[in-house]
N, C-alpha and C positions, 0 to 999 in steps of 0.2 A: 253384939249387934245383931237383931232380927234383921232377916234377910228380906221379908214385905212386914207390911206393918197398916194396917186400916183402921182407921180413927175418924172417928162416928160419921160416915159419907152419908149424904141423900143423895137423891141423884130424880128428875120430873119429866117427865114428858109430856107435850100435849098433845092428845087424841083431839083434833075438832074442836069445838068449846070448852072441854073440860082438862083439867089436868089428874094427868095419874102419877099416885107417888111410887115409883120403881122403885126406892130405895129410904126406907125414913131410918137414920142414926145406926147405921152399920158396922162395928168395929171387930177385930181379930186380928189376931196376929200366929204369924209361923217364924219356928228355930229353924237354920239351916238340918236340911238331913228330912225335917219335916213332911208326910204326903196326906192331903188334905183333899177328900171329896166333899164338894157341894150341893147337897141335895133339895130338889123342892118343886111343888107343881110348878106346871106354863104359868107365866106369871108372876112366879115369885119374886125376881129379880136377882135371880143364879146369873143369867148370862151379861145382863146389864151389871155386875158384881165384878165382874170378868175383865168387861170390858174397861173397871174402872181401872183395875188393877194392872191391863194393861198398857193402860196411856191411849185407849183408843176411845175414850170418853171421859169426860172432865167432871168432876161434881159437883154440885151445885154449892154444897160446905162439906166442911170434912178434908181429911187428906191420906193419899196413898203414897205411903214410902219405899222404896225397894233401896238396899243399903243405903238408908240414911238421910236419901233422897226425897222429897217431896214433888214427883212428877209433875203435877197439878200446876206445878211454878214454873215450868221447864216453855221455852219458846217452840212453837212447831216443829222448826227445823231441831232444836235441841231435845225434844222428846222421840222424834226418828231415830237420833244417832243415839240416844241412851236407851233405848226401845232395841234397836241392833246388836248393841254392845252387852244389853244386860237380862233383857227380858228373852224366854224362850217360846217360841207360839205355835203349839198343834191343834189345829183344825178338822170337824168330822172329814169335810167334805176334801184333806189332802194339803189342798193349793199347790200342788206340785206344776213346773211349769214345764207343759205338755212337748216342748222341742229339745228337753234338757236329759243327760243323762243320770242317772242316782247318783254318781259322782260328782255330777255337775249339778245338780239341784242339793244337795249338801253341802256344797263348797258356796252356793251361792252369798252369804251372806259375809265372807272373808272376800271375794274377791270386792265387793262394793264397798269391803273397808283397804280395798289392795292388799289384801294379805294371802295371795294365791299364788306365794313363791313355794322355796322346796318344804320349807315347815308347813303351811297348810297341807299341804299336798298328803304328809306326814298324817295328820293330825284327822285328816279327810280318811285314809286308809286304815287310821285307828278305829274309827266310826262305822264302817263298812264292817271292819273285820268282829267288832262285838258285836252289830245287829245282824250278823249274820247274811251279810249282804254283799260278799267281797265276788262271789258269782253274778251278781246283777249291776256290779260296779258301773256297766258299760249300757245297760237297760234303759229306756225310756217308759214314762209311768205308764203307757198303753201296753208295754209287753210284760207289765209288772200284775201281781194281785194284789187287790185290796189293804190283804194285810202288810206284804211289801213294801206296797206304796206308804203305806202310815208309818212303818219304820223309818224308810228313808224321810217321810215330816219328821220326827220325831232324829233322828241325825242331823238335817238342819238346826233343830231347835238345839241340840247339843252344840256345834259347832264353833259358838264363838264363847265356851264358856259361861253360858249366863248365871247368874245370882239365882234367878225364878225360872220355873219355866210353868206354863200355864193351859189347861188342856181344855179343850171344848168339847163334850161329849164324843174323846177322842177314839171311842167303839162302836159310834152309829151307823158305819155303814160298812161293819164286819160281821161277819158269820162268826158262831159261838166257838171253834179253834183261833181261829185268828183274833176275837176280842179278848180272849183268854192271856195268849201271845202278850200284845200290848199291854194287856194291864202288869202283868208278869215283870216285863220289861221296864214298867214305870215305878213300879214297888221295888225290883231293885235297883233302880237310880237313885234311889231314895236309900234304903237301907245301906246298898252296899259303897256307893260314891256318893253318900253326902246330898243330893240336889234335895232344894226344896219345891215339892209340885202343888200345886193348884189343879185340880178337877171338878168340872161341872160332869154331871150325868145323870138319869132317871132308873137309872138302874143297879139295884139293890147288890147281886151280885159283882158289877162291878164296883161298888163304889166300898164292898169289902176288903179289896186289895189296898185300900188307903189304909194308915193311920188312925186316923179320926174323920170324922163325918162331920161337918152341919148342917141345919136345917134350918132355908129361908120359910118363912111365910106372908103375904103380904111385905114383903120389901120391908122385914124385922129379921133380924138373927135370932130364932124361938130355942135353938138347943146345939149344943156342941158336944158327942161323945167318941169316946173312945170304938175298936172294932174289934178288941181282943175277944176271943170267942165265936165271931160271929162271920166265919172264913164261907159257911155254906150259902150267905146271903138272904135267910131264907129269916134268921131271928134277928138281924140289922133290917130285914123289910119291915118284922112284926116292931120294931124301936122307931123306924122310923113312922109307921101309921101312928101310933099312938104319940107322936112329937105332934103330927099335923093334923089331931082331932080337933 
């Protein structure tokens, strides 16, 4: 069983008078274990792709599965709690909530399903102690850096177990040690535990730590390749120019 699964989405918006097509017949699919950057100018409809995947936007036809499931069919309230339960979501800009501790903005997402007895507790400490964060346990994201702060995102997004976990140009507001860091961190999530990731990003060298690359254009899937080789970033940039001539 693939663990997402895209089958052919559009997805429209209206600018004013006209409509743009964000997304015309989109499909792919990832194995468990799988890390998947998505590449492609403003525009292309990488993040609107994102958001299909994550249940935070609907498509117009088409459907997004994440084990087996068809989201797209799921009631609001039922797409929350399987959106908690199953999907994992790191954002550039953090989202960490400003009065909470790194312990307690990881643990966030078990206690609103109440599971903030001694096993979470456990499970929260596990988290801490592989991102290297078992000293900031007690830190709130103001006395954190950047790249800190995106680990502890990225330990939430761990936390309940999910099927997917899904990134938004999750090194745009790092400096090149700390972008490095996270992507590090996300390739081996992938290789070494299995997770399968989803990443959007504009950037070459990051999007080498993935697996495989694709590349939107115009709200089309033009090209899906491998990155074996291509670890300096520099011959994945000269692949990807020539995908979006």
């Amino acid at each position: 069983m693939a663990p997402l699964v895209v089958e052919n989405v559009t997805k429209q918006f209206r600018q004013g008078d006209r409509l743009v097509q964000a997304l015309n017949g989109v499909s792919l699919e990832l194995c468990q274990g799988q890390f998947l950057a998505i590449m492609g100018a403003s525009g292309s409809g990488k993040s609107t792709l994102l958001h299909l995947m994550a249940g935070l936007a609907r498509p117009d036809s088409g459907r997004v599965l994440i084990n087996s499931i068809s989201i797209g069919e799921l009631s609001d309230r039922e797409l929350t709690l399987f959106r908690r339960r199953n999907i994992g979501l790191v954002f550039q800009s953090f989202n960490l909530i400003p009065t909470l501790t790194a312990e307690e903005n990881i643990g966030l997402p078990l206690m609103l399903e109440g599971k903030n007895g001694s096993t979470g507790a456990a499970k929260i400490g596990e988290l801490l102690e592989s991102l290297g964060l078992s000293r900031r346990r007690t830190h709130r994201p103001d006395a954190m850096s950047g790249g800190e702060q995106q680990r502890v995102a990225i330990g939430r997004a761990l936390v309940s177990d999910p099927a997917v976990i899904l990134a938004d140009e999750p090194t745009g507001n790092l400096d090149s040690a700390n972008s490095r860091s996270v992507c590090e961190l996300l390739r081996d999530l992938s290789q070494i535990h299995g997770k399968t990731i989803v990443m959007v990003t504009h950037e070459p060298t990051v999007a080498a730590y993935a697996q495989e690359v694709a590349v939107l254009k115009d709200g089309r899937l033009i090209e899906r390749f491998a990155t074996d080789g291509m670890q300096d970033g520099q011959t994945l940039a000269a692949r990807y120019q020539e995908c979006v001539r």
